[in-house]
Every structure is written in C-alpha cells, then in structure tokens.
N, CA, C and O atoms as a MOPAC input file, in Angstrom:
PM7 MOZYME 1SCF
protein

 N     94.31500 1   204.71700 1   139.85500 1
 C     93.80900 1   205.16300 1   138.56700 1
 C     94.44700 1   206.49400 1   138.16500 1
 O     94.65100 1   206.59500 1   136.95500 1
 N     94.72000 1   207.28500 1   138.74000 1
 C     94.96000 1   208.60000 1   139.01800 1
 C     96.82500 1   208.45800 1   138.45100 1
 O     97.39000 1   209.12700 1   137.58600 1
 N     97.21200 1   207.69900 1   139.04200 1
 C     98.37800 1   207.58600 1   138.55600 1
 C     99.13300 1   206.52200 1   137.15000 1
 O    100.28100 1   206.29100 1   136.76800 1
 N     97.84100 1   206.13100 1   136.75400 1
 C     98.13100 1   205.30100 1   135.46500 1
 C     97.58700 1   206.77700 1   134.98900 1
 O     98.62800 1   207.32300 1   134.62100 1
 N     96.97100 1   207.32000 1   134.87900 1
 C     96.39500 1   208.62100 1   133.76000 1
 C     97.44000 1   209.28600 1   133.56300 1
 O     97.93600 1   209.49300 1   132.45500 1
 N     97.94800 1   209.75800 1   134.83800 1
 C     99.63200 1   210.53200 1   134.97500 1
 C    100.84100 1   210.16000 1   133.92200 1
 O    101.63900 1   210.87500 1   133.31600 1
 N    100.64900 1   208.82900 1   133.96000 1
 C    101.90500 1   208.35900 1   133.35700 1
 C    101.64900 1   208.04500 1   132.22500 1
 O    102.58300 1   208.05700 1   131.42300 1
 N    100.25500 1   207.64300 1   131.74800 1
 C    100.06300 1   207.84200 1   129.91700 1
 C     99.97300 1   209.52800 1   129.64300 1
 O     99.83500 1   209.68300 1   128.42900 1
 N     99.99800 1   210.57200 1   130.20400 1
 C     99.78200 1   211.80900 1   130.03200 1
 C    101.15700 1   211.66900 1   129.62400 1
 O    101.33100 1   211.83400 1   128.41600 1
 N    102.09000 1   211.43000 1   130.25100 1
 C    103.65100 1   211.94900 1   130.07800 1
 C    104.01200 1   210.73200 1   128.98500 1
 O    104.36600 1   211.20600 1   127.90600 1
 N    104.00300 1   209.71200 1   129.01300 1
 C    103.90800 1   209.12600 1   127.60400 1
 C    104.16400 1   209.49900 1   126.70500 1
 O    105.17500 1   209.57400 1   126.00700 1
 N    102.37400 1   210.00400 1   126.63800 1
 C    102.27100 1   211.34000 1   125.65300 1
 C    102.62500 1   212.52900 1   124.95200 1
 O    102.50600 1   212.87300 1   123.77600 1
 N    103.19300 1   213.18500 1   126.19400 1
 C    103.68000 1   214.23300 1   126.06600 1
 C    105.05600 1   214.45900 1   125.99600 1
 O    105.59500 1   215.56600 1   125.97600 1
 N    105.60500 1   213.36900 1   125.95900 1
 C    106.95000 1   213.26300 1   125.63100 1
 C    107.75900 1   213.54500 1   124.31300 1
 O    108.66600 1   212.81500 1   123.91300 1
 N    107.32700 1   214.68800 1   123.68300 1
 C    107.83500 1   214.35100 1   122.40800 1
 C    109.50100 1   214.96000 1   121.86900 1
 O    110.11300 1   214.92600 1   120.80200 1
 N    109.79500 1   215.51500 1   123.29000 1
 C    111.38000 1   215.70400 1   122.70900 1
 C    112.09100 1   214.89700 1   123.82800 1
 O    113.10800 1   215.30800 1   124.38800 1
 N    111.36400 1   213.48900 1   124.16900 1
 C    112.32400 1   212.86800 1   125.12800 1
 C    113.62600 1   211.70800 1   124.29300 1
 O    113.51600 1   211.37200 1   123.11400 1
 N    114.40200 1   211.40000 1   124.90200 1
 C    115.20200 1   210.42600 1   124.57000 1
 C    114.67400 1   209.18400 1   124.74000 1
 O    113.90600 1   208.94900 1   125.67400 1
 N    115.10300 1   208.09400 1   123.68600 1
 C    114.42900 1   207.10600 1   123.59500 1
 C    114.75200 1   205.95300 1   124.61300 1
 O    115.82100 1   205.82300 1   125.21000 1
 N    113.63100 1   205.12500 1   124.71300 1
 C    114.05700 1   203.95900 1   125.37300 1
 C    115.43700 1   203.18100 1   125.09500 1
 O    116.12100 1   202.96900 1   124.09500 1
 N    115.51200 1   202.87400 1   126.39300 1
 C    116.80600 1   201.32900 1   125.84200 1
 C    116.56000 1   200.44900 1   126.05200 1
 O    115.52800 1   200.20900 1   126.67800 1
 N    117.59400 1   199.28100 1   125.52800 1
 C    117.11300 1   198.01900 1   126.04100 1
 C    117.20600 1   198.03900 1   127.61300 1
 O    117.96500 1   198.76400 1   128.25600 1
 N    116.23400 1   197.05000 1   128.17600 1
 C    116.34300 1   196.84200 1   129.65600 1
 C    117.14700 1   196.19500 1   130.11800 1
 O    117.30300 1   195.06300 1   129.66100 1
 N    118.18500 1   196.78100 1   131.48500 1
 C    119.36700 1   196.65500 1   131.88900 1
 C    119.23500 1   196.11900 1   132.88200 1
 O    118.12500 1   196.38200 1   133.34300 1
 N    120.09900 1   195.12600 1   133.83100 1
 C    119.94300 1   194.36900 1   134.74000 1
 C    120.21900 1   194.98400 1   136.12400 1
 O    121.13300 1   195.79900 1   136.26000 1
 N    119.39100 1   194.57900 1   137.21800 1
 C    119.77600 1   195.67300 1   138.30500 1
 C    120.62900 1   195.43500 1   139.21200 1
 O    120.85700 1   194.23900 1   139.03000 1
 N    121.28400 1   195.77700 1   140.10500 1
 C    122.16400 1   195.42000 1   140.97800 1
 C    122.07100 1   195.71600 1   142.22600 1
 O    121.71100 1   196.84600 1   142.55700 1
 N    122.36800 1   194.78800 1   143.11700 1
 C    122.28100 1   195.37200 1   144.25700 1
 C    123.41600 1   195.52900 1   145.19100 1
 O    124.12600 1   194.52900 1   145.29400 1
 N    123.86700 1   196.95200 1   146.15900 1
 C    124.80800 1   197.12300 1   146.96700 1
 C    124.79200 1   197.57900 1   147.86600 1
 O    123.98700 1   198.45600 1   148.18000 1
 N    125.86800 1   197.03500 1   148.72300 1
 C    125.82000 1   197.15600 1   150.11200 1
 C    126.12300 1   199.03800 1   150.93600 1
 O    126.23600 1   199.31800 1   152.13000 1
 N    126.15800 1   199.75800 1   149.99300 1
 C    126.18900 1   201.16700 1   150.48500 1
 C    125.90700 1   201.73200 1   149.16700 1
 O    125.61300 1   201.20600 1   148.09300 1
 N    126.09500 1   203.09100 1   149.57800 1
 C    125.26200 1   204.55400 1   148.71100 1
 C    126.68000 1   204.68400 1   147.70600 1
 O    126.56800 1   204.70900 1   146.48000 1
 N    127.84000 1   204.75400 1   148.30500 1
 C    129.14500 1   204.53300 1   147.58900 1
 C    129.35800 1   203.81400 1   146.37800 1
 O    129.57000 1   204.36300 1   145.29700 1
 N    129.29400 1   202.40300 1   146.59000 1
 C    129.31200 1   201.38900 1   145.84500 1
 C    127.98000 1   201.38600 1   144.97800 1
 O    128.14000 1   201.16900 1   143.77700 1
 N    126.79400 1   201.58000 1   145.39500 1
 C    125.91600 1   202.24100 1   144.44400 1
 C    126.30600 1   202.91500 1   143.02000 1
 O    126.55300 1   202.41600 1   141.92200 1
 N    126.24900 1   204.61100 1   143.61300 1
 C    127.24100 1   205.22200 1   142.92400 1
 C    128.30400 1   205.36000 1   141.82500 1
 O    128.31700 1   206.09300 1   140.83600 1
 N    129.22600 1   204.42100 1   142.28400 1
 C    130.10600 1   203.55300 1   141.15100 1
 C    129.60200 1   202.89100 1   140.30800 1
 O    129.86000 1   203.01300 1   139.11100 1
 N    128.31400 1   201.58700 1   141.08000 1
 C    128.10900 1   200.30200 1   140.56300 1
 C    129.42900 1   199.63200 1   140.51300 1
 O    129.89100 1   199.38500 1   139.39800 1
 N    130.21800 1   199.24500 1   141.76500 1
 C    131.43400 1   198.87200 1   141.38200 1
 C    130.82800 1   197.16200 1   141.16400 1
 O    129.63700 1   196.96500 1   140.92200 1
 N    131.71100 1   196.14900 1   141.27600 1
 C    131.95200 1   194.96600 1   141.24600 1
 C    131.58300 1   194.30100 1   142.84500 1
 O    131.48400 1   193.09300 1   143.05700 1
 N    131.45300 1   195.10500 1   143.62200 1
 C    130.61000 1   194.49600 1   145.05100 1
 C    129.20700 1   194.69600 1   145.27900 1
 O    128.54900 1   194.48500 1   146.29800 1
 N    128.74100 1   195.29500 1   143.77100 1
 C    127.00900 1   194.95300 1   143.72900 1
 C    126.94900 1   193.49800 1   142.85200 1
 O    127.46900 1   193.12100 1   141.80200 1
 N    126.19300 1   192.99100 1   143.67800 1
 C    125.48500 1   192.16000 1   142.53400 1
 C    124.67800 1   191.61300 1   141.76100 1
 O    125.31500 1   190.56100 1   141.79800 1
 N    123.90500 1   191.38900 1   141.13600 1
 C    123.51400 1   191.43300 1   140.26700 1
 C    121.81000 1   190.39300 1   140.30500 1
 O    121.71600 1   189.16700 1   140.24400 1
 N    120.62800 1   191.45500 1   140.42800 1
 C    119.31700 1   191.01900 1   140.82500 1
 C    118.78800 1   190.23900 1   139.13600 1
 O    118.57200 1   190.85800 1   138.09500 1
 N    118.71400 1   189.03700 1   139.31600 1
 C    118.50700 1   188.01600 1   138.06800 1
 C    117.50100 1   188.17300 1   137.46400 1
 O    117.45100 1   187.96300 1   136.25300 1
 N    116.28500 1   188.65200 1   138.29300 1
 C    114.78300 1   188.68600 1   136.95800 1
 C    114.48100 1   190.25900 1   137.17500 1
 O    113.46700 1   190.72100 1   136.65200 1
 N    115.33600 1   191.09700 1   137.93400 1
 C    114.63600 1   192.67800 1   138.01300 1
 C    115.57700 1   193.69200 1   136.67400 1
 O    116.79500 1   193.82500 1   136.78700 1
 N    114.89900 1   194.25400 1   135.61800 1
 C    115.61000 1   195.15300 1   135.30100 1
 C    115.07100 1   196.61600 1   134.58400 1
 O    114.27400 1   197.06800 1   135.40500 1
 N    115.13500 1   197.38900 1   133.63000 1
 C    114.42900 1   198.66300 1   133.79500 1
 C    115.29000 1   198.86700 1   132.31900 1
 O    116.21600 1   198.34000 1   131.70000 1
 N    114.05900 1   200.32100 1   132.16700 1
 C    114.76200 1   200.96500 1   130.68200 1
 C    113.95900 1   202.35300 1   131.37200 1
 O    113.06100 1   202.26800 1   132.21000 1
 N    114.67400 1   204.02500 1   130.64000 1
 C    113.28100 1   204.86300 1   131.00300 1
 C    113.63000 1   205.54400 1   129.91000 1
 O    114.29300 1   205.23300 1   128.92000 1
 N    112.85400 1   206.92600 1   130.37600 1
 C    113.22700 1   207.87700 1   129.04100 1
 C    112.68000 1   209.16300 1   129.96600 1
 O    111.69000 1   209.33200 1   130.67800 1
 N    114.02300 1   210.11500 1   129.52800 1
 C    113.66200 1   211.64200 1   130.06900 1
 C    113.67400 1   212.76500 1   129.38300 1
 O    114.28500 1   212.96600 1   128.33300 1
 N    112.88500 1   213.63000 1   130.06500 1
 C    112.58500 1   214.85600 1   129.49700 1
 C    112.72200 1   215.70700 1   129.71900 1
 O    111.77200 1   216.17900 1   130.34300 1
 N    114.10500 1   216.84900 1   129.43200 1
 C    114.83700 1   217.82200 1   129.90300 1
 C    113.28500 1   218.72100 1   129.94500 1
 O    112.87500 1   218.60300 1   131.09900 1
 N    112.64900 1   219.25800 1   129.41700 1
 C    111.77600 1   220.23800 1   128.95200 1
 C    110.95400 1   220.29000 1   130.30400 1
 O    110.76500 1   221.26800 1   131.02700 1
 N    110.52100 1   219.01300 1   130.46000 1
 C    109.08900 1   218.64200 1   131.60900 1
 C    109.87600 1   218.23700 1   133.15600 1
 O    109.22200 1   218.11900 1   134.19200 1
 N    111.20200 1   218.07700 1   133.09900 1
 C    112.26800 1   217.83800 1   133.78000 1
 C    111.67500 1   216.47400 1   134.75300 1
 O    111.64300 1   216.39400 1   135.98100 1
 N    111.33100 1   215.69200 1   133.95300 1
 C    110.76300 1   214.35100 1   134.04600 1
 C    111.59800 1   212.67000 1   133.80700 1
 O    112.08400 1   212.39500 1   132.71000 1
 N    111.63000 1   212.11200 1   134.47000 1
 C    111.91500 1   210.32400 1   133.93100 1
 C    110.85100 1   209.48300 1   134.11500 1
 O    110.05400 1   209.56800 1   135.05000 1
 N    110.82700 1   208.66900 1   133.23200 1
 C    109.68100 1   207.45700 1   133.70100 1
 C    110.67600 1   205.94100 1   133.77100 1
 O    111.53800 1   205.58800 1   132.96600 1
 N    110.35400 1   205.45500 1   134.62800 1
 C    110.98600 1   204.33900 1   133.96200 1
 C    109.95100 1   202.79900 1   133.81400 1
 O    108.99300 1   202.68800 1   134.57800 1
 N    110.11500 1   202.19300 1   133.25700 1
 C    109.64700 1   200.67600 1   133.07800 1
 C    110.32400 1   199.93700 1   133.58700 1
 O    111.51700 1   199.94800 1   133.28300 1
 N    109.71800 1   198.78900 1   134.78800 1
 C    110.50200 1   197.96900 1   135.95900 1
 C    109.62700 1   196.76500 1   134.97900 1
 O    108.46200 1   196.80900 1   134.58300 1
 N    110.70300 1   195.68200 1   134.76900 1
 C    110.98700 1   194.32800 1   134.44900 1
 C    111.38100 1   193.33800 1   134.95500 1
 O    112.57600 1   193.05600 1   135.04000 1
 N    110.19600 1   192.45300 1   135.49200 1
 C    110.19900 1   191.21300 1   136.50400 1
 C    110.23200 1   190.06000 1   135.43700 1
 O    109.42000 1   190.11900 1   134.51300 1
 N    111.09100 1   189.04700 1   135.50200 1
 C    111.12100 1   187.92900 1   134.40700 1
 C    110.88800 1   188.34600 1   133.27500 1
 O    110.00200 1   187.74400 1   132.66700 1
 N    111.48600 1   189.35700 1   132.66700 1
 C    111.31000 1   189.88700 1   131.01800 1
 C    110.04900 1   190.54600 1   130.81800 1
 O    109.75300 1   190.90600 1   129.67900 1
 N    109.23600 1   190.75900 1   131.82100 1
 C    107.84700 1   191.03000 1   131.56700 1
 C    107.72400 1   192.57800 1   132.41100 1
 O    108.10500 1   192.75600 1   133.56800 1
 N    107.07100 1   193.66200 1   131.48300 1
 C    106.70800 1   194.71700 1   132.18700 1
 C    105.97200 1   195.02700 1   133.71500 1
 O    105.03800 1   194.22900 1   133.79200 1
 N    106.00200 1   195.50800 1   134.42200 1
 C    105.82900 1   195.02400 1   135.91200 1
 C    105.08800 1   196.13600 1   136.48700 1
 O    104.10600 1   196.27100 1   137.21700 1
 N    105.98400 1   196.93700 1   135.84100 1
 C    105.68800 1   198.51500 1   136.80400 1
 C    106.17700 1   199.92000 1   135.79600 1
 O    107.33900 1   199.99000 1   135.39400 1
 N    105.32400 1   200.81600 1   135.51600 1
 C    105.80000 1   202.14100 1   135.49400 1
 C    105.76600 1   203.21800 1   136.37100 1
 O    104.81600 1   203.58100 1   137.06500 1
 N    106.93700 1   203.72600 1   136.28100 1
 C    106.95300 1   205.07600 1   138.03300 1
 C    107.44300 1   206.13900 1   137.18000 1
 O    108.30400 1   206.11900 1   136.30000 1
 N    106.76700 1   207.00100 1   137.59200 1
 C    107.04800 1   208.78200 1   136.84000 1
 C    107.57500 1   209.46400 1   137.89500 1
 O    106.92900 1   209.77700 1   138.89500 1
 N    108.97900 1   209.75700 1   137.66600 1
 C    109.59100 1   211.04500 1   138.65400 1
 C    109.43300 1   212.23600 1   138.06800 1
 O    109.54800 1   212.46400 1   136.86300 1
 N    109.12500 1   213.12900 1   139.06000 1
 C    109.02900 1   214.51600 1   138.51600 1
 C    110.03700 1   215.55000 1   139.36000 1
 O    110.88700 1   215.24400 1   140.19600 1
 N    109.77700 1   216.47500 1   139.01600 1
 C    111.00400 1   217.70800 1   139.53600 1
 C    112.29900 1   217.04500 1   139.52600 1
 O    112.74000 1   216.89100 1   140.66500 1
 N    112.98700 1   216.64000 1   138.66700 1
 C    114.16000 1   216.16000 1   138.41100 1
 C    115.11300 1   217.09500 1   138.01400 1
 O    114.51700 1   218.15500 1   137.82400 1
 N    116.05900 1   217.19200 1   137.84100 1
 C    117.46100 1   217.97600 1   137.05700 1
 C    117.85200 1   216.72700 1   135.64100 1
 O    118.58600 1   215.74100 1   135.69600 1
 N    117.41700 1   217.01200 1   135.01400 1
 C    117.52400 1   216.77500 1   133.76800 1
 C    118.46100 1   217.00600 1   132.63500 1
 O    118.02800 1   217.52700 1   131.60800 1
 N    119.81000 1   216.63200 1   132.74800 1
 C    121.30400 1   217.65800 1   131.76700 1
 C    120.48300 1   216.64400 1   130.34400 1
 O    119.79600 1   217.14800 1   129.45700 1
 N    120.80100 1   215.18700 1   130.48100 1
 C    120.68900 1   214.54600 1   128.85500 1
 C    120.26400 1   213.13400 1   129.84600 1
 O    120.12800 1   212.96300 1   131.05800 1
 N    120.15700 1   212.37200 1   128.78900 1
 C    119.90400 1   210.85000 1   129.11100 1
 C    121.31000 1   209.95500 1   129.87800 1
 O    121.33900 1   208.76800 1   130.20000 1
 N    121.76200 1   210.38800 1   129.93500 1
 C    123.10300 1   209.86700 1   130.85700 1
 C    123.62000 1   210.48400 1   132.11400 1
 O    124.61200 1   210.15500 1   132.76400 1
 N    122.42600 1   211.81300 1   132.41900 1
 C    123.28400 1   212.63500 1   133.21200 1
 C    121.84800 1   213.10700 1   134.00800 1
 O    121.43900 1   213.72300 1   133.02400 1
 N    121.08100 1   213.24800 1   134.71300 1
 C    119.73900 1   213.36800 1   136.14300 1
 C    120.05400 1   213.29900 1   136.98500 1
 O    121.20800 1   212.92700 1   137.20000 1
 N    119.15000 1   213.64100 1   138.00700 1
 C    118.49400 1   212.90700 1   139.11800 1
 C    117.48600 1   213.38900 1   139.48100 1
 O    117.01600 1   214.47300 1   139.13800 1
 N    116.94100 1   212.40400 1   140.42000 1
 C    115.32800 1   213.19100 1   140.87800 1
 C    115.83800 1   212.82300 1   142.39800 1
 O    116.74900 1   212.01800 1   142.58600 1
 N    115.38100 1   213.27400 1   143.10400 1
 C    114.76000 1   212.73600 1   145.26800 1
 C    113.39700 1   213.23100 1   145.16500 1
 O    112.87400 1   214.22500 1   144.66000 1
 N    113.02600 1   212.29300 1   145.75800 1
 C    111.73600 1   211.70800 1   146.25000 1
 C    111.76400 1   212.17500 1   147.46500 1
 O    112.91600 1   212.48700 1   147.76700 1
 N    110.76700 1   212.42400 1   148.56500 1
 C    111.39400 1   212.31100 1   149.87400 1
 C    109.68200 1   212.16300 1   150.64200 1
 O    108.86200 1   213.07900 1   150.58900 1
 N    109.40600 1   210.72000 1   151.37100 1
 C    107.98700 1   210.22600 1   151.81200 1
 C    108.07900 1   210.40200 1   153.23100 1
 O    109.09000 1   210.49000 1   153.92900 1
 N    106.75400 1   210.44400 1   153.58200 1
 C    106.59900 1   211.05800 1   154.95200 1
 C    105.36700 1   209.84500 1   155.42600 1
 O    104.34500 1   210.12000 1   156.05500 1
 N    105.74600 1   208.53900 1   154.97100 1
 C    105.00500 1   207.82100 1   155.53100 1
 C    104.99200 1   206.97400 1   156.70100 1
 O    104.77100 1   205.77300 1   156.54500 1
 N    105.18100 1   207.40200 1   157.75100 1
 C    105.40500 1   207.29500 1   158.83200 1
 C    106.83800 1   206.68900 1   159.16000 1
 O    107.01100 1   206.59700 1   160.37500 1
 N    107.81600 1   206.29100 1   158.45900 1
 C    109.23900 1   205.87600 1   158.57500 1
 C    110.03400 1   206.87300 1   157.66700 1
 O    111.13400 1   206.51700 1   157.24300 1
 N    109.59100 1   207.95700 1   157.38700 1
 C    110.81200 1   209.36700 1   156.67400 1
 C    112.07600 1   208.77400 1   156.21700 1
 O    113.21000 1   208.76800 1   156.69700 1
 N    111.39800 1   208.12500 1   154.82300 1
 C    112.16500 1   207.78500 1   153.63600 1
 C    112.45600 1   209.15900 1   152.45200 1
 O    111.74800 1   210.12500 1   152.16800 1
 N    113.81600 1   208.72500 1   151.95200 1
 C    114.36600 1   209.77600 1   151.25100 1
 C    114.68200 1   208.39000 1   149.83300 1
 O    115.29200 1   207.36500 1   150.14100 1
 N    114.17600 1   208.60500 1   148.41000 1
 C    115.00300 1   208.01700 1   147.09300 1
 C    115.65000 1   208.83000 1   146.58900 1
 O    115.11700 1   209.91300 1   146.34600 1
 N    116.60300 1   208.67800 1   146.35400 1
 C    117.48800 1   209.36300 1   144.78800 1
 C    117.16100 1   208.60000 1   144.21600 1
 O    116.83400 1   207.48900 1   144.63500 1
 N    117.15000 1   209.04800 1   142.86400 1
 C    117.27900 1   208.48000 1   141.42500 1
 C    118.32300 1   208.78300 1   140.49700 1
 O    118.14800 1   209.86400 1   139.93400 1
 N    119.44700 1   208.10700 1   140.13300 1
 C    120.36000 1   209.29300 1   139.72300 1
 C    120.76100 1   208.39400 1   138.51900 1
 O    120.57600 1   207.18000 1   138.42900 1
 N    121.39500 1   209.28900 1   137.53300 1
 C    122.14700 1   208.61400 1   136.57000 1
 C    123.46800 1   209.97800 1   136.17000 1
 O    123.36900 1   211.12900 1   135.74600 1
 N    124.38900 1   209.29100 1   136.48500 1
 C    125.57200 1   210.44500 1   136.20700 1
 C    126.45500 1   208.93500 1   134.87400 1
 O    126.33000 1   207.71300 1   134.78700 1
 N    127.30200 1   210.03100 1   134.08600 1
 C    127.58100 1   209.30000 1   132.75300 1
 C    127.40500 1   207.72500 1   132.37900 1
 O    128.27200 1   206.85400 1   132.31600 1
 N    126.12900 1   207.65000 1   132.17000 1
 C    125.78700 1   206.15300 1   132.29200 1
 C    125.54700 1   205.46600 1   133.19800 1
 O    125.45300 1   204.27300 1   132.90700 1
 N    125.40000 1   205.72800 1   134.23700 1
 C    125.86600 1   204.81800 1   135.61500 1
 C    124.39300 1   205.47800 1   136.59300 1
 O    124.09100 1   206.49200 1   137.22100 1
 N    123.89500 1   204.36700 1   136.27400 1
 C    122.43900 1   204.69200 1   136.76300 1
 C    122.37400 1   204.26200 1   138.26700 1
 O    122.82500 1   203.12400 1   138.39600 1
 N    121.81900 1   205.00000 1   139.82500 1
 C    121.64700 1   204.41500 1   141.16500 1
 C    120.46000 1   204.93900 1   141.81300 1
 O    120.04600 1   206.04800 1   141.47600 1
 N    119.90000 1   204.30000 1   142.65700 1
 C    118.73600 1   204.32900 1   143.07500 1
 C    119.07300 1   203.71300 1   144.89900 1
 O    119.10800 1   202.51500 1   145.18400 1
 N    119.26300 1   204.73600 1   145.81700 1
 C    119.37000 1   205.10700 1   147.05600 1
 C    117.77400 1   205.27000 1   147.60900 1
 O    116.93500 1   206.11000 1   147.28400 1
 N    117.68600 1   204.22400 1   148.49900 1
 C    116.66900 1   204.34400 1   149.13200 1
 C    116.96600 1   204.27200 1   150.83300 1
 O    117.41300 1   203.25100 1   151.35700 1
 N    116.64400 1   205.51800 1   151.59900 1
 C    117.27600 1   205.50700 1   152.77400 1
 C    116.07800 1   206.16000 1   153.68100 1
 O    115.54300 1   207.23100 1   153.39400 1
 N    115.72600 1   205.34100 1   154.84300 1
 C    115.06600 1   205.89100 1   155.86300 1
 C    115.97000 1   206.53400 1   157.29100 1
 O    117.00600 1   206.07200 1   157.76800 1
 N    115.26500 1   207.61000 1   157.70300 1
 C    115.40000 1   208.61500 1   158.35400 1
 C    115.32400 1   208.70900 1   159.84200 1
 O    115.85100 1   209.47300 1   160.65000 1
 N    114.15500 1   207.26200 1   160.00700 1
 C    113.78900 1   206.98600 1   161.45900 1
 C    115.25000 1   205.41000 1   161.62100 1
 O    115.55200 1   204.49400 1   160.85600 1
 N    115.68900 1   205.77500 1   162.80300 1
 C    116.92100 1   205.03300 1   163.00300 1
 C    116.22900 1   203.26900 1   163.21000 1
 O    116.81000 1   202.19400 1   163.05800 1
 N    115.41000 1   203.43600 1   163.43500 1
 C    114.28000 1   201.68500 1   163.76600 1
 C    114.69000 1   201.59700 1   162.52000 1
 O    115.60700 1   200.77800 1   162.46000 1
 N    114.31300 1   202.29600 1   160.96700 1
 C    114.14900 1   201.89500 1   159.38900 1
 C    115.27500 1   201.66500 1   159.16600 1
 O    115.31400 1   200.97300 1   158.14800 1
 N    116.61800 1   201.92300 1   159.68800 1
 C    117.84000 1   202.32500 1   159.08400 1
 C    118.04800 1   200.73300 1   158.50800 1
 O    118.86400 1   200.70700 1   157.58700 1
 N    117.53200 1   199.52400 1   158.82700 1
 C    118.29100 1   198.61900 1   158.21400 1
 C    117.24000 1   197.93700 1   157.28200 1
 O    117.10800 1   196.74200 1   157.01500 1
 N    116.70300 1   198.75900 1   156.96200 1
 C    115.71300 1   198.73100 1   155.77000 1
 C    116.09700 1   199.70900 1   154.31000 1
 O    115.34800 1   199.73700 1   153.33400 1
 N    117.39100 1   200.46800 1   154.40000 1
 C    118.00700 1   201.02800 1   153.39900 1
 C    118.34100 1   200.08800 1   152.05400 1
 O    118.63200 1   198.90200 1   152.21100 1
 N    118.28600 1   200.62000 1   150.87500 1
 C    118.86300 1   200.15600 1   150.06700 1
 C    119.34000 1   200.62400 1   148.90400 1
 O    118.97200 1   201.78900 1   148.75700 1
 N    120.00500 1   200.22900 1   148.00000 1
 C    120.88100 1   200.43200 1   147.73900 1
 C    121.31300 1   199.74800 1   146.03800 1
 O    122.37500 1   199.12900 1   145.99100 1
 N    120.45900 1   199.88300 1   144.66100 1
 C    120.64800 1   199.63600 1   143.73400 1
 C    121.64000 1   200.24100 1   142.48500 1
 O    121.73400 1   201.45700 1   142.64900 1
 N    122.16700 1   199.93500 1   141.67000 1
 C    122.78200 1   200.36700 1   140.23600 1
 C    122.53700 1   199.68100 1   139.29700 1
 O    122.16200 1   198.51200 1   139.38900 1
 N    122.73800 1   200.40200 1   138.07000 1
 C    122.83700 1   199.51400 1   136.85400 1
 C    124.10100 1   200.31400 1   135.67600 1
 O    124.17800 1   201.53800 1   135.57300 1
 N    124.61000 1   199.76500 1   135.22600 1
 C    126.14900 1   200.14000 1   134.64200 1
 C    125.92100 1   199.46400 1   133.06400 1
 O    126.83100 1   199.50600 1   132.23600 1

C-alpha cells in the first residue's frame, strides 16, 4: 500500500517531467556489455515492454512494465542522476539475503537494466536487459 501511495505521489508531482513514450520492447543479454550497447546478441522478450518518465528536479524515474500490452507493474527509482530523458541512471543495491546490485541506465537512448548478485551461489542468477 505504502508503495502504490509513493508512486501516485510522484505521478503527481511530476510536473516538469518528460513525457511518456510509447512502450518499447525488452531485450534480453547475455552480459552487462552487450546490455549496454543493446547490440544484436540480445534478444528480444515478446510480451515484456516499458515506457517511464523522469524528473531531473526530484532526480527520479518511474517506469510502467507491460506484460501482453497490458500495464503490469509500476517501480519508482529514486536518487538517480538525472541529465534529460535519454541520458540517467539510478543503482539500487538489496541486502536481501543474496546482495543484489540493479542499474538502471539510459545513456543516448539506449536504455539497460543490470541486475547482478554479489553472493557467488547467485552469480548465475544475473541478468541482463536493454531496450534501443
């Protein structure tokens, strides 16, 4: 509950953010590299995709996750670096008993999402998304 309030607060309070886009298809790759790029050796997750909108001011992203065309999920990053809508990132970093680290990044268009655990048992539980 606590975190649906959060994320209609910023909603809200968004009023010098950049606007949504259409929702983009996600990809998946086999390293942080190819991530990064989004080269042509990710490929391409068929019903998952996303749009967000950020806010240099609140140094915030939200984004909207899209399962079969249908809204699924909203996640609010905070303490981000915020240049413009083509250019962020946020890290996350969880301490839930397997010491996971996310980036969230978008450098000129080229959006990636690094998800990497810390405990060597998790290591093949990493992953590894883009969208271009």
């Amino acid at each position: 509950m606590n975190k649906l309030l959060i994320i209609l607060f910023l909603l809200i309070s968004l009023d010098k953010a950049y606007a949504w886009g259409s929702p983009k298809k996600m990809r998946e790759c086999s390293d942080s590299i190819s991530a990064y790029r989004c080269d042509t050796s990710c490929r391409v997750s068929k019903d998952i995709a996303f749009n967000f909108k950020t806010n240099a001011q609140n140094n915030t992203v939200i984004f909207n996750i899209f399962l079969e065309g249908k809204l699924a999920n909203s996640e609010a990053l905070k303490n981000c670096q915020v240049v413009d809508a083509d250019n962020w990132n946020c890290k996350t970093m969880d301490d839930d008993g397997i010491s996971s680290t996310t980036i969230d990044a978008m450098t000129d268009s080229v959006y990636a999402r690094i998800i990497e655990h810390k405990n060597s048992k998790y290591k093949s539980l990493n992953k590894f998304y883009c969208v271009k």
